[in-house]
C-alpha positions, 0 to 999 in steps of 0.5 A: 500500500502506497505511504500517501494513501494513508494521508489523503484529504479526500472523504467520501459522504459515508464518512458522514452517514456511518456515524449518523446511521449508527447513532439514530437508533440509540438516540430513539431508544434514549427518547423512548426511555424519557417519554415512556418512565415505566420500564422492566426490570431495572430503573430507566437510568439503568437502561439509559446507561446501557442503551449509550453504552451497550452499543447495538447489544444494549439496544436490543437488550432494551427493546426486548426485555426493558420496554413496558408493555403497558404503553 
């Protein structure tokens, strides 16, 4: 690999969209936890926790086995 690949200015627009497309879900669900206060299993500050931290894991996790059925 050429040394001045790793230095170009260059950007495509996925460098853009990537980010965007892997924080939108954990921002709903983030939402989702501050409308809806009654959650299963642990505190919503629980959830919020694992939801910023947990990656695609935490919001699977919330979806699953943390949202209220009662909505």
């Amino acid at each position: 690999m050429p040394a001045d690949s790793f230095g170009s200015s260059t950007t495509s627009p996925w460098a853009a969209i990537v980010p965007l497309i892997a924080i939108l879900p954990a921002v709903l669900c983030m939402a989702d936890i501050a409308r809806h206060r009654r959650t299963r299993q642990y505190p919503p500050q629980v959830w919020l926790a694992i939801c910023a931290f947990g990656n695609i894991f935490g919001l699977i996790a919330y979806l699953r086995f943390g949202r209220d059925d009662e909505r």
